[in-house]
C-alpha positions as a Python dict, from the first residue, in 0.01 Angstrom:
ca = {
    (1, 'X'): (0, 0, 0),
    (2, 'X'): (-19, -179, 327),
    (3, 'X'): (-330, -427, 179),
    (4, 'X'): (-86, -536, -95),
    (5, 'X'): (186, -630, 127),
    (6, 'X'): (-44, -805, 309),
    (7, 'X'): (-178, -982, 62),
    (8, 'X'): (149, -1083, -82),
    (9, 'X'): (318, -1210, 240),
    (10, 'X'): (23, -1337, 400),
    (11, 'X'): (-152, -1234, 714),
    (12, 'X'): (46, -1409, 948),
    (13, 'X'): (403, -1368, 860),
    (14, 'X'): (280, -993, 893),
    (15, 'X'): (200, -1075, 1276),
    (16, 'X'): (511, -1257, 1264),
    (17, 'X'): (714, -959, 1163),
    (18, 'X'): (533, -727, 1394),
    (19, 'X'): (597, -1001, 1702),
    (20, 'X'): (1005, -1004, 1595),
    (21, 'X'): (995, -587, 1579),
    (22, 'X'): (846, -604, 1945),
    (23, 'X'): (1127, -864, 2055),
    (24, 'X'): (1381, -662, 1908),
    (25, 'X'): (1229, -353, 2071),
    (26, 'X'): (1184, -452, 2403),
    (27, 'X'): (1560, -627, 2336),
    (28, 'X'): (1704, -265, 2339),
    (29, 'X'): (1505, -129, 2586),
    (30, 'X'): (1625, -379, 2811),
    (31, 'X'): (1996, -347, 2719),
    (32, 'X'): (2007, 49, 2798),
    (33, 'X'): (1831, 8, 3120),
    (34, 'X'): (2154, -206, 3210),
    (35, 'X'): (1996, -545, 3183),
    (36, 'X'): (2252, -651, 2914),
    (37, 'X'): (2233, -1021, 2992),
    (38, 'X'): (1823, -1029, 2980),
    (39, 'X'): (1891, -796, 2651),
    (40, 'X'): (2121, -1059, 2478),
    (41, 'X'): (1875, -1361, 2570),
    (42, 'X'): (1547, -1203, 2441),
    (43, 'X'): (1756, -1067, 2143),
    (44, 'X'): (1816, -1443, 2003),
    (45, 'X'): (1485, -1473, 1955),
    (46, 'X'): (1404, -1263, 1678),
    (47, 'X'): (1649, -1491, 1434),
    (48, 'X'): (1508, -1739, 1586),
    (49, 'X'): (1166, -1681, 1474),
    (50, 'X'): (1263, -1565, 1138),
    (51, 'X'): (1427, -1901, 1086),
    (52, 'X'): (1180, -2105, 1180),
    (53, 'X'): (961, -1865, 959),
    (54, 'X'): (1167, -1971, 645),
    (55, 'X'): (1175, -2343, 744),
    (56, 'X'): (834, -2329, 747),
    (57, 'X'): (748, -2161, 418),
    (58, 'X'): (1021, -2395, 212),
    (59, 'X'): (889, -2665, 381),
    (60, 'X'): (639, -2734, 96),
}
């Protein structure tokens, strides 16, 4: 199951996803340990990636 999905969105994009699950992981961990303003900043960067992750693939 996981080698299709792999094979179907490609080997990096599945990095890609797993780097954006860690942002938005360490994003919460940071926001109930009271750093909400740290929290907020790394949090923008998931949607960030994930846009420059579709610019890139329609690109072509």
């Amino acid at each position: 199951m996981m080698k299709k999905f792999i094979e179907r969105v490609g080997a990096m994009n599945c990095i890609m996803l797993l780097v954006v699950l860690s942002i938005i992981i360490v994003s919460e961990y940071l926001f109930l340990n009271g750093k909400k303003l740290d929290a907020i900043f790394i949090a923008f960067w998931a949607p960030t990636i994930l846009g420059f992750m579709n610019y890139l693939k329609y690109k072509k």
